[in-house]
MDAnalysis code that builds the backbone (N, CA, C; Angstrom):
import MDAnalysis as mda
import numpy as np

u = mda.Universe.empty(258, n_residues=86, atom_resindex=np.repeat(np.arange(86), 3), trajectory=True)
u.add_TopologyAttr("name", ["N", "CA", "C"] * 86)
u.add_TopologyAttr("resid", np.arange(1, 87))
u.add_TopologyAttr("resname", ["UNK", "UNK", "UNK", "UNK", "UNK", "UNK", "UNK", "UNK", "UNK", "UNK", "UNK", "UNK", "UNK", "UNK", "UNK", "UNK", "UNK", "UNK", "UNK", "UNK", "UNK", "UNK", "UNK", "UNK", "UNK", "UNK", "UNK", "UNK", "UNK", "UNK", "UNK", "UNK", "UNK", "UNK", "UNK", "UNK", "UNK", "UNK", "UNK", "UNK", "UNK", "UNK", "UNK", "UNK", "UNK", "UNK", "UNK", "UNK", "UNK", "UNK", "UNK", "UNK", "UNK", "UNK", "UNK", "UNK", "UNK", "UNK", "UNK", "UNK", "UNK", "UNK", "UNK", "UNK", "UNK", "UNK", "UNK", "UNK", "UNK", "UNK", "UNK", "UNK", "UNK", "UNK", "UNK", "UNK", "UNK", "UNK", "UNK", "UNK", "UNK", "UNK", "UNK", "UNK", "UNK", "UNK"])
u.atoms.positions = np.array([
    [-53.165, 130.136, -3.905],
    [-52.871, 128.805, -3.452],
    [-52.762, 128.818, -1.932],
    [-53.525, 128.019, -1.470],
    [-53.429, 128.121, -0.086],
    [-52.796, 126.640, 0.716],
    [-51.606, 126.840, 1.286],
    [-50.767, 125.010, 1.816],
    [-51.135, 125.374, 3.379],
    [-51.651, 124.045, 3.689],
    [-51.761, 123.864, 4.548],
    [-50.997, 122.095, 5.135],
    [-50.739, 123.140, 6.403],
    [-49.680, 122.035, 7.376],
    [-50.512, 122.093, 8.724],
    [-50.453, 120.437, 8.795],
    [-50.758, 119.722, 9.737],
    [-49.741, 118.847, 11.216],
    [-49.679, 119.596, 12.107],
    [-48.594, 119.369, 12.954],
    [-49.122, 118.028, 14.032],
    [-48.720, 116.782, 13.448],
    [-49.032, 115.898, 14.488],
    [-48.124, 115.483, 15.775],
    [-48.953, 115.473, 16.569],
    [-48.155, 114.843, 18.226],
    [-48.739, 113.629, 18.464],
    [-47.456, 112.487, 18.711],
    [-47.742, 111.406, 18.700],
    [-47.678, 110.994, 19.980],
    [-47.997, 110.054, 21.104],
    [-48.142, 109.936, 22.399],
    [-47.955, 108.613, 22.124],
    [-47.203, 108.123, 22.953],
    [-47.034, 106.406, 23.078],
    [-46.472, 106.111, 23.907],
    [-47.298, 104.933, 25.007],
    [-47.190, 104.790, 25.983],
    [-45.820, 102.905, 26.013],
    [-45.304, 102.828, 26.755],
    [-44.518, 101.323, 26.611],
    [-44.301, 100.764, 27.851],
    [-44.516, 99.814, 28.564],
    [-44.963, 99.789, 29.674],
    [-43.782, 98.222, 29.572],
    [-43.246, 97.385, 30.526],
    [-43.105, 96.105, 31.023],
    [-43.365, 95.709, 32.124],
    [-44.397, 94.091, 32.169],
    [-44.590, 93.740, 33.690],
    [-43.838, 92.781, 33.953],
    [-43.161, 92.586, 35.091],
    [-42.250, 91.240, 35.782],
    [-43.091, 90.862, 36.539],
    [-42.762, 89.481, 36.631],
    [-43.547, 88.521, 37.773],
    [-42.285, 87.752, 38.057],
    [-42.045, 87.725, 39.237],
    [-41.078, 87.102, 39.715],
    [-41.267, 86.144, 40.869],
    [-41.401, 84.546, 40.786],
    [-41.866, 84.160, 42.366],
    [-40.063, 83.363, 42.620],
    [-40.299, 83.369, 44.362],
    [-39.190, 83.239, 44.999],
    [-38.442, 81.985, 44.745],
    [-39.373, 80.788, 44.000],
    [-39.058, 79.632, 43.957],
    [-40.325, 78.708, 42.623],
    [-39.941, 77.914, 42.192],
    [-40.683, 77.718, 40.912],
    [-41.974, 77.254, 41.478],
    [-42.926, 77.555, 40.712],
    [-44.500, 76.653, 41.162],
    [-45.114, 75.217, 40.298],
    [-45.250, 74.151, 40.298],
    [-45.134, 73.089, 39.181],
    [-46.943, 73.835, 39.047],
    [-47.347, 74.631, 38.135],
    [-48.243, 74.696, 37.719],
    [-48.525, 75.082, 36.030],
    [-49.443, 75.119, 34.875],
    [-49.092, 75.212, 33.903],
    [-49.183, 76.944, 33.727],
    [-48.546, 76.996, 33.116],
    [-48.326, 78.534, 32.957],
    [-48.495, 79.707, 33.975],
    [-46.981, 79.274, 34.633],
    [-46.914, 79.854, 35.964],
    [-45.757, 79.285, 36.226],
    [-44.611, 80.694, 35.461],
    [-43.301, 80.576, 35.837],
    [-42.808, 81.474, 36.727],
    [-41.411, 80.681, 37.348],
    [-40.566, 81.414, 38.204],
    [-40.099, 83.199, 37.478],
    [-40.123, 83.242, 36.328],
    [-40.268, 85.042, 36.140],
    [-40.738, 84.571, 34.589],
    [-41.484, 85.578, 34.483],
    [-41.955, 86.063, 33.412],
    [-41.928, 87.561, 32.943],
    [-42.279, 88.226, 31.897],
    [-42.240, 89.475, 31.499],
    [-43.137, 89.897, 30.720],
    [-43.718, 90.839, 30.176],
    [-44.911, 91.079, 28.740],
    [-44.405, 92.310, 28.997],
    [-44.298, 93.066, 27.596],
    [-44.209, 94.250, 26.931],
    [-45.806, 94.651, 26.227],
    [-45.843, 96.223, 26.874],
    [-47.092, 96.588, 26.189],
    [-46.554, 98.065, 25.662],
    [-47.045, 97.961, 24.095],
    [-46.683, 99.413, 23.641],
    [-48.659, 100.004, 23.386],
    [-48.590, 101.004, 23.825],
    [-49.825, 101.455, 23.552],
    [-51.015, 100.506, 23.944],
    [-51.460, 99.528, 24.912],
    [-51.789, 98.801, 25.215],
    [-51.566, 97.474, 24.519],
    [-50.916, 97.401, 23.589],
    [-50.571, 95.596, 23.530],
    [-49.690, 95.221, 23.195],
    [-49.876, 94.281, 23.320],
    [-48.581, 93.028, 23.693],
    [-47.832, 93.325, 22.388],
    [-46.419, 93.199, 22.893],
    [-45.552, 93.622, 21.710],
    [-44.653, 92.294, 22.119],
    [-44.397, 91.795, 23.263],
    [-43.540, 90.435, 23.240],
    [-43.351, 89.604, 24.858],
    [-43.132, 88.526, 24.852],
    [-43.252, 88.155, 26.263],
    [-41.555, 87.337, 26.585],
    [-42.084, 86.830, 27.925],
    [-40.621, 86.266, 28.358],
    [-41.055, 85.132, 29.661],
    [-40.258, 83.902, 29.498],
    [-41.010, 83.119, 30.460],
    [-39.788, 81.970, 30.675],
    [-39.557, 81.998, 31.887],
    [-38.073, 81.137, 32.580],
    [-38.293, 79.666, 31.587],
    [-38.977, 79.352, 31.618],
    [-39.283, 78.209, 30.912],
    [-38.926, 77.966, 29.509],
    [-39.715, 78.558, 29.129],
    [-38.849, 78.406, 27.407],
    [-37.093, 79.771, 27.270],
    [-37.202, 80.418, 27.798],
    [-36.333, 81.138, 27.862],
    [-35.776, 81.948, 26.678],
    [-36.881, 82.589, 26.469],
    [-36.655, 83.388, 24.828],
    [-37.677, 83.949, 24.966],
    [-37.011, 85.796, 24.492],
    [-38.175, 86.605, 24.294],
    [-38.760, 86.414, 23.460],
    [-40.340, 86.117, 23.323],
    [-41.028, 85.988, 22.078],
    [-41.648, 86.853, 21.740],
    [-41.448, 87.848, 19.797],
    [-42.472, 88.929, 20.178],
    [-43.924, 88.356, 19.474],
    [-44.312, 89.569, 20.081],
    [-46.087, 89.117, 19.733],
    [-46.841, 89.988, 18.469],
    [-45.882, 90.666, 17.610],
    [-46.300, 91.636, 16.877],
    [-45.626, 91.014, 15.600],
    [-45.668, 91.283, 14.445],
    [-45.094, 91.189, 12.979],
    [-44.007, 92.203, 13.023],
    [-44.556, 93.210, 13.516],
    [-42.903, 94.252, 13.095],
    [-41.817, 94.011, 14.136],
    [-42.186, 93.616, 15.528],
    [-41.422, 93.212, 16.186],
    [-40.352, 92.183, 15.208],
    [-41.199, 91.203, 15.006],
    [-39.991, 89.786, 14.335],
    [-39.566, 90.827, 13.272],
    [-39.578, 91.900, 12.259],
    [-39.465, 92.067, 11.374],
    [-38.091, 93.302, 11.838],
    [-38.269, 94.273, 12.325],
    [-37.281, 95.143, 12.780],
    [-36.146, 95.086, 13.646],
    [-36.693, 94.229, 14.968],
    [-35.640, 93.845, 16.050],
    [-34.752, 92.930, 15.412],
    [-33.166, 93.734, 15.994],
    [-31.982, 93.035, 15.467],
    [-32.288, 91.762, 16.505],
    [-31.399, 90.856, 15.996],
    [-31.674, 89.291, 16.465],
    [-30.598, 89.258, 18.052],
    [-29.897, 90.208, 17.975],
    [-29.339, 90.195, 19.549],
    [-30.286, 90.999, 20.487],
    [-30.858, 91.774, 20.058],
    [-32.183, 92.176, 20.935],
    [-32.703, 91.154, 22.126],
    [-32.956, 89.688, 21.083],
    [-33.860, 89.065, 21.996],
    [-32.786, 88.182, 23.113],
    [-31.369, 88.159, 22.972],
    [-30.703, 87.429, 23.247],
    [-29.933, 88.396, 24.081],
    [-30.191, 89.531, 24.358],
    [-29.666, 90.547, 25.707],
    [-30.704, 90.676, 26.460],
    [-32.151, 90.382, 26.371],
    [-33.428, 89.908, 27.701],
    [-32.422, 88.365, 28.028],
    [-32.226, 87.871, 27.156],
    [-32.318, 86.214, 27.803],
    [-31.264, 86.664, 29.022],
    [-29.799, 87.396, 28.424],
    [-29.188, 87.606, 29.410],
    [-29.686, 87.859, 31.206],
    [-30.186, 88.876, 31.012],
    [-31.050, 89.861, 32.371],
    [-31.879, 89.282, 32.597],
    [-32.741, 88.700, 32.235],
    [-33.410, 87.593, 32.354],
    [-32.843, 86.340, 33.211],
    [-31.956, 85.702, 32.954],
    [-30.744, 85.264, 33.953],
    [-30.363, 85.573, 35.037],
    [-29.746, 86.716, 35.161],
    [-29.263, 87.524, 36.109],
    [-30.195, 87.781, 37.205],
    [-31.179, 88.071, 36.922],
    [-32.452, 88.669, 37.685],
    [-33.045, 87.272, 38.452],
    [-32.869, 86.529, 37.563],
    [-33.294, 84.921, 38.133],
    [-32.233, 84.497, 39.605],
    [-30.365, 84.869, 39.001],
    [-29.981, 84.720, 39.823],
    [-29.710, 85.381, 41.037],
    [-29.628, 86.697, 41.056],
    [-30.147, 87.568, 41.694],
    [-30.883, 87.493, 43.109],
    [-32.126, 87.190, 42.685],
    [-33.445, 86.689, 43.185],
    [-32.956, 85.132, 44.211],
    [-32.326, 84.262, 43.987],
    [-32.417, 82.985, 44.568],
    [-31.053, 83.158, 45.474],
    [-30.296, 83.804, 45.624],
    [-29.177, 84.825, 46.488],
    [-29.825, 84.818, 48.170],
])
C-alpha cells in the first residue's frame, strides 16, 4: 500500500485602497473617502462617505462576517473623515 501526502501552500494576497479628497466633490460617484478591499485580486467589499456602510461584494463575505465587522469600518471610517478636515 502506498499513501501518499500532498503538502499544500496557500498564498493570499489582501490588499485595501483609500481615496480620500480634502473636501467633497458634487460629482456622481466620487466621494469624499472611499475604500475597496481586494483579496487575491477581487473585490471582497467597499466603503463610500455617502452611503456610509461597508458593503461586501462577495457571498461569503455577507455569510461569515459578524455584523459588527461592518459597523467598526463605519466607525474609522468617521474618524479618518474627521481627522482629515482638522
Amino acid at each position: 500500500m502506498i499513501t501518499l501526502l500532498l503538502k499544500h501552500k496557500f498564498k493570499h494576497s489582501l490588499y485595501y485602497i483609500y481615496t480620500a479628497l480634502s473636501k467633497p466633490v458634487n460629482q456622481p460617484g466620487i466621494y469624499q473617502f472611499s475604500a475597496m478591499g481586494l483579496l487575491d485580486d477581487r473585490q471582497i467589499d467597499s466603503y463610500n462617505s455617502e452611503e456610509q456602510r461597508k458593503i461586501p461584494k462577495q457571498q461569503w463575505m455577507k455569510e461569515k462576517m459578524q455584523e459588527d465587522y461592518w459597523e467598526k469600518f463605519r466607525e474609522y471610517a468617521d474618524e479618518e473623515l474627521r481627522n482629515g478636515s482638522e
